[in-house]
Each structure stands twice: as structure tokens, then as C-alpha cells.
C-alpha positions as CSV (number, residue, x, y, z in Angstrom):
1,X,0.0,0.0,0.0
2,X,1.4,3.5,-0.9
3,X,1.6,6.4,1.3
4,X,-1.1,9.9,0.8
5,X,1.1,12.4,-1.0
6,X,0.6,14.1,1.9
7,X,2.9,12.9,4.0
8,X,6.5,13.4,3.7
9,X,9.1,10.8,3.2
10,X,9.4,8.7,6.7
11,X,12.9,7.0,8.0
12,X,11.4,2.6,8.1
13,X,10.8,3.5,12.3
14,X,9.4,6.0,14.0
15,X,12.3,8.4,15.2
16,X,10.8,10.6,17.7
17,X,13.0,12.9,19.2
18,X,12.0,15.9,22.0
19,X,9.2,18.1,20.4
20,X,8.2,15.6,17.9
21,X,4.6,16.0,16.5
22,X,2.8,12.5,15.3
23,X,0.3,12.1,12.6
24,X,-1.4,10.3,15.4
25,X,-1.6,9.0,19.1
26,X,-3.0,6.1,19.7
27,X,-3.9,5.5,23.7
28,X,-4.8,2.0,24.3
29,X,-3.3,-1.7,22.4
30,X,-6.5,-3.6,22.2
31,X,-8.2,-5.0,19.1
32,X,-9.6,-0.9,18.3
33,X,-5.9,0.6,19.1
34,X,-3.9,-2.2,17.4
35,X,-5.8,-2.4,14.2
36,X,-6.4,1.5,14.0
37,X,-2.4,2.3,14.1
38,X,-1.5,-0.7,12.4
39,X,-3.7,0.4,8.9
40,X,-2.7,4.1,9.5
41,X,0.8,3.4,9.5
42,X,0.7,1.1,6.7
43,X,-0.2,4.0,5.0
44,X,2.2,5.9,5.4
45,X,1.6,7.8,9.2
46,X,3.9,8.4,11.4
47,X,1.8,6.5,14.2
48,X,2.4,6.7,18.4
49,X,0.9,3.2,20.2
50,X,0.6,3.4,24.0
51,X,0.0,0.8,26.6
52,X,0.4,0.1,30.0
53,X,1.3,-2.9,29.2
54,X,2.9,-4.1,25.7
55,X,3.2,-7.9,26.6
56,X,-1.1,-7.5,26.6
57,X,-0.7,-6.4,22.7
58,X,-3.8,-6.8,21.0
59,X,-5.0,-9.7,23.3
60,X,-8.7,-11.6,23.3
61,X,-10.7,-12.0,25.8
62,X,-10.6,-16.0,24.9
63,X,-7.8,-18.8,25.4
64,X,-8.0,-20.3,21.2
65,X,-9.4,-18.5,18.1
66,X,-11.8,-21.1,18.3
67,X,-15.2,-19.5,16.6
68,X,-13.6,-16.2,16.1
69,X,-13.9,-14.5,12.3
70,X,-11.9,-11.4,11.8
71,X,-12.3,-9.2,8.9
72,X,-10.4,-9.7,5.8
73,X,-7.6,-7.6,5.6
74,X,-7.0,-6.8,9.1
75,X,-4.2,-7.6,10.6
76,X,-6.0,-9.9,13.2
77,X,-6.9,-11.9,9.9
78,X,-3.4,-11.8,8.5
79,X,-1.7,-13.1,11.5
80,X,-4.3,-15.6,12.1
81,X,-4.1,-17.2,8.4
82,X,-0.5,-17.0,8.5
83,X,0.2,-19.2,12.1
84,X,-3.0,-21.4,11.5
85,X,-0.8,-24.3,9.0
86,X,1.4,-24.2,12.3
87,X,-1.2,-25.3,14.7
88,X,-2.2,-28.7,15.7
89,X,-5.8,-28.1,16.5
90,X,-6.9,-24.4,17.6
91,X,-4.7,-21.5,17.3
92,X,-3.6,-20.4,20.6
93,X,-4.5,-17.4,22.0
94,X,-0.7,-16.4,23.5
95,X,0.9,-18.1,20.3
96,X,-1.4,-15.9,18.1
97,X,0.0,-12.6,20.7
98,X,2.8,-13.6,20.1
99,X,2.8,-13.4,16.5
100,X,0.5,-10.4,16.2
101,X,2.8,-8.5,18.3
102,X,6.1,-8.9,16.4
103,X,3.9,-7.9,13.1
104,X,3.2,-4.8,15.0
105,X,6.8,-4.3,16.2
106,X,7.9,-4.6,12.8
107,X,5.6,-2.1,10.8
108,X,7.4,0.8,9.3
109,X,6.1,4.4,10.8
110,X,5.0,2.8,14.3
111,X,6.2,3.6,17.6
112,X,5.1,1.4,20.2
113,X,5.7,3.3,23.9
114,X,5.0,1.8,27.4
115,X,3.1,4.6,29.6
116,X,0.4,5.3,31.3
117,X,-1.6,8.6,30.1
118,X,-3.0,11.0,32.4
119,X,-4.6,13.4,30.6
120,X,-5.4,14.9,27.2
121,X,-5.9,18.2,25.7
122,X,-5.9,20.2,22.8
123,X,-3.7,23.3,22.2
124,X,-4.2,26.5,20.6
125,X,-2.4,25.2,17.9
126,X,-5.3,22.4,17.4
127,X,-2.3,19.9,18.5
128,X,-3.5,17.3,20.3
129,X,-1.1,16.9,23.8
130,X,-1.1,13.6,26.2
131,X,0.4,13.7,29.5
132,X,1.9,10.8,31.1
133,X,3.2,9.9,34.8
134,X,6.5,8.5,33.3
135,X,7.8,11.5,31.0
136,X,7.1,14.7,29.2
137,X,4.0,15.2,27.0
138,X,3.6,13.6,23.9
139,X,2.0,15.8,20.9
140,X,-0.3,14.6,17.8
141,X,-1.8,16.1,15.1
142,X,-4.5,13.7,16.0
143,X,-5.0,11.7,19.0
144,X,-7.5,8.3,19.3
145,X,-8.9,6.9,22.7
146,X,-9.2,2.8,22.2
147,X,-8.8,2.3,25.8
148,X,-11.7,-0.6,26.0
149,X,-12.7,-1.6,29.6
150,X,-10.5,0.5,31.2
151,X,-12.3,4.3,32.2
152,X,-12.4,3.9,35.7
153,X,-12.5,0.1,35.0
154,X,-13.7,-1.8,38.5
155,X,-13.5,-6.2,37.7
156,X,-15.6,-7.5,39.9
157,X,-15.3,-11.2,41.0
158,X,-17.4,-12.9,43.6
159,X,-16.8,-10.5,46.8
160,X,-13.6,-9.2,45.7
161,X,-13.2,-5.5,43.2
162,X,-10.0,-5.2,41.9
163,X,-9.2,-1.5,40.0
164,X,-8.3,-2.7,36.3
165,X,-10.6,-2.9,33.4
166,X,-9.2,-6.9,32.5
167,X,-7.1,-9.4,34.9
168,X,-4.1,-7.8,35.9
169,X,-4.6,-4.8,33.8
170,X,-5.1,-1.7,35.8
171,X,-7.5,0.9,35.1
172,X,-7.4,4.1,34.0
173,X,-8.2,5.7,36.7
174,X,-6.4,9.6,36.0
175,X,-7.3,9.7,32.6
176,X,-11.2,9.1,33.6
177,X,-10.5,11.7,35.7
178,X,-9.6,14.5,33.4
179,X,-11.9,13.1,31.0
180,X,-14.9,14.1,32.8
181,X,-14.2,17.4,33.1
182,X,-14.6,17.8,29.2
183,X,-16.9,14.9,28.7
184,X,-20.2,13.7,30.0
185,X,-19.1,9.6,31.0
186,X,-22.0,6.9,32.3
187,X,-21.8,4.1,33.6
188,X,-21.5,0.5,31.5
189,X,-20.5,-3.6,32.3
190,X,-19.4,-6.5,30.6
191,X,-19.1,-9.9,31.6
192,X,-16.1,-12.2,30.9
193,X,-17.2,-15.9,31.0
194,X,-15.1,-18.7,32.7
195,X,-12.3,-20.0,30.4
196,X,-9.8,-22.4,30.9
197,X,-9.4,-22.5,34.8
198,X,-10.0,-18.7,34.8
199,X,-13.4,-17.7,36.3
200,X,-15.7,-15.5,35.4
201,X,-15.5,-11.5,36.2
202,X,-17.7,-8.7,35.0
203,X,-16.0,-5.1,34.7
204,X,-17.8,-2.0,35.3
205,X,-16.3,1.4,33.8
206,X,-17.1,4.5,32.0
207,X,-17.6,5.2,28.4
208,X,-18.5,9.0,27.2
209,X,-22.4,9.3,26.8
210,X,-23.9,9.1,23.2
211,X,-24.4,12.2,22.9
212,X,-20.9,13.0,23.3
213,X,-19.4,10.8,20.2
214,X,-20.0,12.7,16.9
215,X,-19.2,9.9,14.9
216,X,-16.1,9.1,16.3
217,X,-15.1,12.2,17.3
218,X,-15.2,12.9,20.6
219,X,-17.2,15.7,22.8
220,X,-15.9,19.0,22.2
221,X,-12.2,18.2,21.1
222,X,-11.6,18.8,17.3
223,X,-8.9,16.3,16.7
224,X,-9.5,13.8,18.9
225,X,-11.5,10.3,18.9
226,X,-12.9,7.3,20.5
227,X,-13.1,3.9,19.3
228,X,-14.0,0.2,20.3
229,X,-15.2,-0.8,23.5
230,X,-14.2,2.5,25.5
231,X,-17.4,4.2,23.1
232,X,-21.1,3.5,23.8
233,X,-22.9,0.4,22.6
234,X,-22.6,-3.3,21.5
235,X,-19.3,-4.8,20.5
236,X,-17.7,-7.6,18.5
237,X,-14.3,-8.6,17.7
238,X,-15.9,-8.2,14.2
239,X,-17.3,-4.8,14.6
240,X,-14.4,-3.1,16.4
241,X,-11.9,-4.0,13.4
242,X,-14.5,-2.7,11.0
243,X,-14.7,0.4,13.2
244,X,-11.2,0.8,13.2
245,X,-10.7,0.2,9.6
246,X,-13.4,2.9,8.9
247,X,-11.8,5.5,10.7
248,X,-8.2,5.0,9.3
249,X,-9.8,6.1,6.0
250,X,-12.0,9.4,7.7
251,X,-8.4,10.0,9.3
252,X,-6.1,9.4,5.6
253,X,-8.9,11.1,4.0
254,X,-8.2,14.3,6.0
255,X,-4.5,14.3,4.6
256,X,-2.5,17.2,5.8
257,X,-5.2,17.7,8.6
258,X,-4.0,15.2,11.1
């Protein structure tokens, strides 16, 4: 796939350096986050990925690919097609991580950083500027929330609340926080069934209220977005890639505008 004309000539890795403006931020390394930066860098974007936690790239919320249909073309599909000869029976869910996340590691234009953000704003300028606990701000000429479960995530198994929007994964608590002031957030749940020894959980947490998401862009911010699970409504692995796939085009679309 070529790159928009728009967008000048990019070293094969993302190079940032003190100061450095992105194409786009992507907060969060789900399905939504992983697929969104994956097709945007692909196409020539000079694309920041952030996580808490990078060894969670792109995981499912199941142990084996068992029943699950990704969309052609995404890179859930690719990786997917490309392990399954190597299986001997179901594709494993940490083999497939695996796999997925060395595709990701490897895509021209993407930088993946470990941080937690705290905040996000918009300057004067229309740039779009994340704040983190572990370093300076990070700017963007566009900037995507794809932060699933995790608003003010609270798993909730038997008697026990835990503050993390998935097993292990803590919540965004701070970035909830600051979102609220901007953006009107309610209330939302999902259930995670028992797998594999693992037993059930549901996880309450916050997504902005319909009314705040304008298509995907979110409340009163110009350049910035939600997407996937972290947005209002009913979700599949299915139609989060679709999602994400759709708004890599509204995003390419708007060339120089990022």
C-alpha cells in the first residue's frame, strides 16, 4: 500500500526525538488501538501506540481463536491465516500474541511506547497533547482513545473489586478523571465468561455518553477520537476491526489535517 502524498518521506521506524509532533496517538493496544495504528501506519503515518502494558498487545478476551472471524484484511486476519498451518488443533491465543505482536513491532512508521496517560488536551495550535506519569507530553496532530474496559475500570469477581478494566490490567483511573471534566461519561459492564481455569469476572467502567461521540469524534475536542469498547454500545471482535478500519480512512482522508 502507498503512502497519501501528503505525507512526507518517513525513515522505516518511527524516530521521535524531544518536540516531535505524530500524525497520530493512539492510547490503548486492544483490538480498536492495534488495528487503528496498524492500517494508519501502513499507510504511510507516522503513528504513536501506547499501553500500560505491551506484553497485553492486541489480546482476546478468549484462550484459542476457536469460533472467532476477523475481517479480511485486518491484521488480526493476516496473523491468524499465517500461524494457523502451524497449529495442531486451535490457534492459541498467546501463540497468536505472540505473532500479532512482532507484526506490530515490525511495521514501518509505528512507535510502540509503554506509559500510562493521564490526561489529554488540545492546544491553541489544534495539536493534540497527552500527558503521562513516566515522561514529558507527547503531541499529535490527531490523538484516538481505544482504551476498551479501562475508564475507571472496576472487575468485579465474587466478593472481591480489583481497579483494572481486565485481569491484571489496571485501570485508568487519572485519565477518567480528566476526562470528565470535558466529557459527560455513564456508567457501563461486561461480563467475561469462565475459560480455561480462569473464572468469570464482570467489569464495570465509564464510556463518554452518546451524545458525546459525533461519529467518532469525541465531545468538544476537534482532533480527537474514541473507538472500540471505550465508546457507547454493542461490541464484537468483528465490529471493532471494522470500526477501526473505517476510521483510518475518515483520518487518511483528511491528509495534511491530522
Amino acid at each position: 500500500m502507498s503512502g497519501p502524498q501528503f505525507y512526507p518521506a518517513k525513515p522505516q521506524r518511527s524516530q521521535p526525538q524531544p518536540g516531535h509532533v505524530y500524525d497520530v496517538a493512539v492510547v490503548g493496544a486492544g483490538l480498536a488501538g492495534v488495528e487503528l495504528a496498524w492500517r494508519l501506519a501502513r499507510a504511510g503515518a507516522d503513528v504513536l501506540l501506547v499501553s500500560q502494558a505491551l506484553d497485553h498487545l492486541g489480546n482476546l478476551y478468549q484462550p484459542t481463536l476457536t469460533g472467532v472471524d476477523f475481517p479480511a484484511g485486518s491484521v488480526f486476519a493476516r496473523v491468524a491465516e499465517r500461524i494457523a498451518p502451524e497449529m495442531d488443533g486451535p490457534v492459541d491465543g498467546w501463540a497468536f500474541h505472540r505473532h500479532l505482536k512482532a507484526e506490530i513491532e515490525g511495521t514501518p512508521g509505528l512507535h510502540l511506547l509503554q506509559s500510562t496517560v493521564t490526561e489529554v488536551d488540545e492546544s491553541e495550535d489544534s495539536l493534540v497533547t497527552l500527558a503521562t506519569w513516566e515522561g514529558p507530553k507527547l503531541q499529535a496532530r490527531s490523538g484516538v482513545l481505544a482504551v476498551g474496559a479501562f475508564l475507571k475500570g472496576r472487575l468485579l469477581m465474587g466478593d472481591s473489586v480489583e481497579e483494572a478494566g481486565r485481569l491484571s490490567e489496571v485501570a485508568y483511573d487519572f485519565l477518567a478523571d480528566d476526562l470528565s471534566r470535558a466529557v459527560l461519561l455513564v456508567g457501563d459492564e461486561q461480563e467475561a465468561p469462565a475459560a480455561d481455569g480462569a473464572p468469570a469476572y464482570s467489569v464495570r467502567f465509564l464510556t463518554p455518553a452518546r451524545s458525546e461521540v459525533h461519529g467518532f469524534r469525541l465531545g468538544r475536542f476537534e482532533h480527537v477520537y474514541a473507538l472500540g469498547r471505550c465508546t457507547p454500545g454493542t461490541h464484537t471482535y468483528t465490529s471493532v476491526l471494522e470500526d477501526a478500519a473505517q476510521l483510518a480512512d475518515e483520518l487518511l482522508a483528511a491528509g495534511g489535517n491530522l
